[in-house]
C-alpha positions as CSV (number, residue, x, y, z in Angstrom):
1,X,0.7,0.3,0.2
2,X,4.3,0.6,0.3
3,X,4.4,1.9,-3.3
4,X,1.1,3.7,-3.1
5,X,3.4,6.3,-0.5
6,X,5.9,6.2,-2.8
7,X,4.4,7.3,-5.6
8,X,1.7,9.9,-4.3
9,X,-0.9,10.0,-7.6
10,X,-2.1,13.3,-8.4
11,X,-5.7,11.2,-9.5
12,X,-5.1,7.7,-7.7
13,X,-7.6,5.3,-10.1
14,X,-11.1,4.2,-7.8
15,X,-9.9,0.3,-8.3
16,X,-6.7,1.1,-6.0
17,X,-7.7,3.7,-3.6
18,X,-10.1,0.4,-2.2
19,X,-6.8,-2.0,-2.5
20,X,-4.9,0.4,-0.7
21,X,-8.1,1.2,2.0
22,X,-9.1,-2.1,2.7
23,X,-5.0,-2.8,3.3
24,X,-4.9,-0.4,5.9
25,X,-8.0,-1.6,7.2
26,X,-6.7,-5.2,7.6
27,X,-3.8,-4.7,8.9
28,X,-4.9,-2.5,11.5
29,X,-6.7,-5.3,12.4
30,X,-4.4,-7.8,12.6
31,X,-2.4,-5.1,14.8
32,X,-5.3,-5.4,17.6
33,X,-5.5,-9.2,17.3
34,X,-2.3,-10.2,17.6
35,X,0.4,-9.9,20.1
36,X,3.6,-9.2,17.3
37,X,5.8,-7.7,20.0
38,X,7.6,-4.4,19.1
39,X,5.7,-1.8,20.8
40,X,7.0,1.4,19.5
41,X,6.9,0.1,15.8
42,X,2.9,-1.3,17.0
43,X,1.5,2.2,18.7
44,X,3.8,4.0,15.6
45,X,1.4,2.0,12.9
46,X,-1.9,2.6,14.9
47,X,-1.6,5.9,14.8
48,X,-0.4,6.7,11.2
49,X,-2.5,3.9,9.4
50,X,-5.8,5.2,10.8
51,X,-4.9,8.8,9.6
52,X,-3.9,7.7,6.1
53,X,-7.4,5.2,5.7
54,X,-9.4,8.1,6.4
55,X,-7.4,10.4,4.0
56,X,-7.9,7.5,1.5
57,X,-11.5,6.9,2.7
58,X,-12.4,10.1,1.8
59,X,-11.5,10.4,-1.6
60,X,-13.2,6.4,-2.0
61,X,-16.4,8.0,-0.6
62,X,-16.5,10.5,-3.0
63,X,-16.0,7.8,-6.1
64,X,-18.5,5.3,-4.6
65,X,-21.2,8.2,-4.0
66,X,-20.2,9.5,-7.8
67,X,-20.9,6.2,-9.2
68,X,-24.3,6.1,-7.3
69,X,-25.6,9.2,-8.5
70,X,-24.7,8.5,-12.4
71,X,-26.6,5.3,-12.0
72,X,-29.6,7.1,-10.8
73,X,-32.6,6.6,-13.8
74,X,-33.0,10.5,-13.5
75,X,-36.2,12.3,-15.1
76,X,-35.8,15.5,-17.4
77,X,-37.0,17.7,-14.6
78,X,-33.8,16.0,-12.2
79,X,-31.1,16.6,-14.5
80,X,-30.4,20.3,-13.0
81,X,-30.3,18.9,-9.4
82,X,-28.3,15.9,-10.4
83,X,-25.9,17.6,-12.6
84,X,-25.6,20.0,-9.4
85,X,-25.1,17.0,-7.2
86,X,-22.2,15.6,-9.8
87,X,-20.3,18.9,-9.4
88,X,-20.2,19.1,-5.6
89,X,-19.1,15.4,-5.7
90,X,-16.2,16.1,-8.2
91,X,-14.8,19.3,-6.7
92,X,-15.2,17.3,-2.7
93,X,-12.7,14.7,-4.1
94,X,-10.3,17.0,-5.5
95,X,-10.1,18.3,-2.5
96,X,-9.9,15.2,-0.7
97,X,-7.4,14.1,-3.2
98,X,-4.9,17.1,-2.1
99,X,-5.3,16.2,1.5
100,X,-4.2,12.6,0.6
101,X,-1.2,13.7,-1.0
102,X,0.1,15.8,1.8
103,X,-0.9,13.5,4.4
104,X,1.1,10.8,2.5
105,X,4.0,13.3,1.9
106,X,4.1,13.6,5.6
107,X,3.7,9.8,6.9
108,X,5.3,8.5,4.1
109,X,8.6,7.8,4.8
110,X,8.2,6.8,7.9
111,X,5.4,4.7,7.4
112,X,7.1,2.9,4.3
113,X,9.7,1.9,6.8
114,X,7.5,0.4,9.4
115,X,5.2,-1.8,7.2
116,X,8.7,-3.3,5.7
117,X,9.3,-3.8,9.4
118,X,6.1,-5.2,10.2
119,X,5.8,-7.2,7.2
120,X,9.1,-9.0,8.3
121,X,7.9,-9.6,11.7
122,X,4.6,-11.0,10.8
123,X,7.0,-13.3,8.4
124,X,8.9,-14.8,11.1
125,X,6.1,-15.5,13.5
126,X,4.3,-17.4,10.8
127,X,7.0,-19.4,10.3
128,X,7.8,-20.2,13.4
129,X,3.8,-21.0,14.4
130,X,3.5,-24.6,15.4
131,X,7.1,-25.4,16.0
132,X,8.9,-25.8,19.2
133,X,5.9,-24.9,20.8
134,X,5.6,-21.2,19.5
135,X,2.8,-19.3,19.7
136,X,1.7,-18.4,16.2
137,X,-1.0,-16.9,14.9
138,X,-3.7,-18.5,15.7
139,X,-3.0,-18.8,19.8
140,X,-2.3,-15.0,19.5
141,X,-5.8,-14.2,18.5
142,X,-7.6,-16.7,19.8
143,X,-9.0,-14.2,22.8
144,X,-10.1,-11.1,20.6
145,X,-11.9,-13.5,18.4
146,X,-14.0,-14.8,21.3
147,X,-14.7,-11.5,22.1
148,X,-15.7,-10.2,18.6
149,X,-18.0,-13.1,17.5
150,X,-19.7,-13.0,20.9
151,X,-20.4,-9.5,20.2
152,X,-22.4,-10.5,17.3
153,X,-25.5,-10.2,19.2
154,X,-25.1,-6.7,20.5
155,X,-26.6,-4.4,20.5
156,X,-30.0,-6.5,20.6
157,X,-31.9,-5.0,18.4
158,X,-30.4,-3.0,15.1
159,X,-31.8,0.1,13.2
160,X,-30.8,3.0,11.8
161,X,-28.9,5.1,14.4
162,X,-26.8,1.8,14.8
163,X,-26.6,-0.1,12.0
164,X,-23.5,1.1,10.7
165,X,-21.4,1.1,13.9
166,X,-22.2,-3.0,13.8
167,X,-20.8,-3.0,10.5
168,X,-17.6,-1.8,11.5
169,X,-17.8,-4.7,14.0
170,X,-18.2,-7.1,11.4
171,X,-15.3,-5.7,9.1
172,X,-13.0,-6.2,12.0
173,X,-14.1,-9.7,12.8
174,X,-14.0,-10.5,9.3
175,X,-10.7,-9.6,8.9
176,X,-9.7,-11.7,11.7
177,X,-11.5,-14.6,10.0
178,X,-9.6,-14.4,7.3
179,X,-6.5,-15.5,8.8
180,X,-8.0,-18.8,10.0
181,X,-7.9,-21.9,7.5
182,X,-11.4,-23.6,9.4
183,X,-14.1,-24.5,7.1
184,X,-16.5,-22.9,9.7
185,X,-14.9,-19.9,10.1
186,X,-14.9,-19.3,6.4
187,X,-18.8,-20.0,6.3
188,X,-18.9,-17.2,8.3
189,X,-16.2,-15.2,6.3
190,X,-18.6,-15.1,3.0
191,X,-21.4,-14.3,5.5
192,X,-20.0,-11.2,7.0
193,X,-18.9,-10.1,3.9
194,X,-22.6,-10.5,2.7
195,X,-23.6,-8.4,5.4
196,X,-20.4,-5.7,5.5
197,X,-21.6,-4.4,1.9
198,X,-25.4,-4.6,2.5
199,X,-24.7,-1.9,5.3
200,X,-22.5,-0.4,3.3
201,X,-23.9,0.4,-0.2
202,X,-27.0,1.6,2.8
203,X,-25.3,4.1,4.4
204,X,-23.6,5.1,1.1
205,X,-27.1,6.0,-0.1
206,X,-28.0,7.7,3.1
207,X,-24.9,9.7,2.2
208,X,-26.1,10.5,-1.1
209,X,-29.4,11.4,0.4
210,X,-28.2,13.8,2.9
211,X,-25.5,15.4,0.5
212,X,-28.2,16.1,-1.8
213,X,-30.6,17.7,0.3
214,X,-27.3,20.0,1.3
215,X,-26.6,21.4,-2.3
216,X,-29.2,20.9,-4.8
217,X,-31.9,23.3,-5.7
218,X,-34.7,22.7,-3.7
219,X,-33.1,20.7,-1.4
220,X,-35.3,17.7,0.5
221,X,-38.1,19.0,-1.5
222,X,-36.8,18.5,-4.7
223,X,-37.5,15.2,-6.9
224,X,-34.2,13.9,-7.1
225,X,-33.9,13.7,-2.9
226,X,-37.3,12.4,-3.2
227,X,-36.3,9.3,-5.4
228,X,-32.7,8.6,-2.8
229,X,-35.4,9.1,0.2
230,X,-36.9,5.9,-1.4
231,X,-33.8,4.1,-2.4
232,X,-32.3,4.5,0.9
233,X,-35.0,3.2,2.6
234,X,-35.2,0.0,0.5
235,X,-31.6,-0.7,1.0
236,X,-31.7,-0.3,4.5
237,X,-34.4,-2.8,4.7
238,X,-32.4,-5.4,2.6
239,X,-29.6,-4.3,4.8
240,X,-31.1,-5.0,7.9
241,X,-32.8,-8.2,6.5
242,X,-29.4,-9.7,5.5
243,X,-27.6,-8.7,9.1
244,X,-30.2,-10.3,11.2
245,X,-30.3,-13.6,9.1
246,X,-26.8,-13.6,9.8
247,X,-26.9,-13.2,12.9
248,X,-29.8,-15.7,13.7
249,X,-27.7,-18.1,11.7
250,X,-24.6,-18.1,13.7
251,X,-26.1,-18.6,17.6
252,X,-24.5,-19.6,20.2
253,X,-23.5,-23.6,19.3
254,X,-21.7,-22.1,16.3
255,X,-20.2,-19.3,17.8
256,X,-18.8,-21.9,21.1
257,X,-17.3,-23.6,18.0
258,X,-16.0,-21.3,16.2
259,X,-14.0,-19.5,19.1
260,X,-12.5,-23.0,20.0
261,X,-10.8,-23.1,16.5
């Protein structure tokens, strides 16, 4: 991430815009889970790492949703609306690309600083986890975890207007998860991240969906919103299949033991 700021691409490749995304994403995670001391360099990072993920989220959107559409098994008569579609998509990210670049040009330097900083900090306390009675990572999080795998059951029942809101649950907790060496807890690792990219290549459709019913001729009428309309609605379904498996897998036994590692 460091030299992603440093740098600044003019075109930053699709392959490390994610790196750098899911970076942020993690660490900000790790922020809210564990008690690292250092509270101006803390609140300094959750303010500027949230600003520069949705910078670099923006520009990932637009790749994901451009790979979507060129997969799309269009018909003569859909080529006009999806060469249409293609266009909006590519001129969105160049402009989402400009944005990242000043918004890096602006947190930049002082951001590089602070993730050295934090990087350090996060050093020392794992060495020092374990010995002499120190606190280490582990005891740190151990009261957010509770919290976030006993939220796996809420809200009770999932559907469309929620459904990716409990994603953004599950990335968190995953995140968290990851941290912890438990065989359990890595069960549920491969299992969240099952369910984080069924939600997620959903709502990316939906995206599609919606953006093409924006700015292609025709609009929701036309054959090529017709064809997402479908799509969408069978990857919600596999979505939603996937999530509540999940989360009829991991009841309560499991999730008493997993908070108590």
């Amino acid at each position: 991430m460091r030299k992603f700021l440093k740098k600044k691409p003019n075109s930053p490749p699709p392959e490390k815009l994610h790196q750098i995304r899911t970076s942020a994403r993690r660490l900000e995670s790790s922020l809210a889970a564990m008690d690292i001391g250092k509270k101006r360099l803390r609140k300094r990072l959750e303010r500027n790492l949230p600003a520069l993920r949705k910078r670099l989220g923006k520009v990932r959107d637009m790749d994901v949703l451009t790979a979507h559409a060129i997969s799309i098994d269009s018909k003569a008569s859909e080529r006009e609306c999806l060469v249409q579609l293609l266009e909006h998509l590519g001129a969105k990210r160049s402009e989402y690309t400009k944005r990242l670049r000043k918004a890096a040009k602006s947190y930049g330097p002082r951001l590089r600083n602070d993730l050295a900083k934090i990087a350090e900090t996060m050093d020392d306390a794992a060495n020092r986890s374990g010995q002499n009675g120190a606190v280490g990572f582990a005891g740190q999080q151990a009261l957010p975890l509770r919290e976030l795998v006993s939220g796996l059951d809420r809200p009770k029942r999932l559907n469309q207007s929620n459904l990716h809101s409990y994603r953004l649950k599950v990335k968190e907790l995953r995140y968290i998860l990851q941290l912890s060496k438990k065989r359990l807890s890595q069960e549920l690792v491969k299992k969240l991240g099952e369910v984080k990219d069924a939600i997620g290549e959903w709502h990316d459709w939906e995206d599609l969906r919606a953006i093409t019913a924006e700015v292609v001729n025709g609009g929701q009428q036309s054959e090529l919103a017709r064809q997402l309309k479908k799509i969408t609605h069978q990857k919600f379904d596999n979505a939603l299949s996937i999530t509540n498996h999940m989360r009829k897998t991991y009841g309560n036994a499991k999730r008493h033991r997993l908070s108590d590692t």
